[in-house]
C-alpha positions, 0 to 999 in steps of 0.5 A, a space after each residue: 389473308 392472316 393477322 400475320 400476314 397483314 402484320 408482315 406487310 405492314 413491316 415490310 412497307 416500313 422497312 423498305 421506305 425506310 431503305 429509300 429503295 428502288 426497282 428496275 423492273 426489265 420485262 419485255 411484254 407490256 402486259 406483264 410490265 403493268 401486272 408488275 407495276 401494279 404489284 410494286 405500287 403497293 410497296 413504297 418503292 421507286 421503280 424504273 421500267 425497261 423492256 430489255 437487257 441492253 436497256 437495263 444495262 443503260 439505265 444501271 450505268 445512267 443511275 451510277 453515272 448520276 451518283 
């Protein structure tokens, strides 16, 4: 990894903490849902898993219902 490359990460990490972002990841096979995971833990963001469509749809509409 570049100079840059680090120089970008950096500046991503402080832009989406600073968004207060969140992910709802939807992938039905488990292995992939933790190799995601593992990927989005080194960004400050709050990520939501499920492993379906029908679920996504219930927790989109759970996370509107609450704001």
């Amino acid at each position: 990894m570049d100079s840059n490359s680090v120089f970008y990460k950096n500046n991503l990490n402080d832009n989406v903490d600073s968004l207060n972002a969140s992910v709802l990841l939807v992938e039905d096979n488990w292995t992939e849902q933790k190799s995601i995971k593992d990927i989005l833990k080194k960004i400050p963001v709050t990520t939501a898993v499920v492993g379906n469509g029908k679920q996504a749809i219930a927790a989109v509409n759970e996370r509107m219902r609450k704001n």
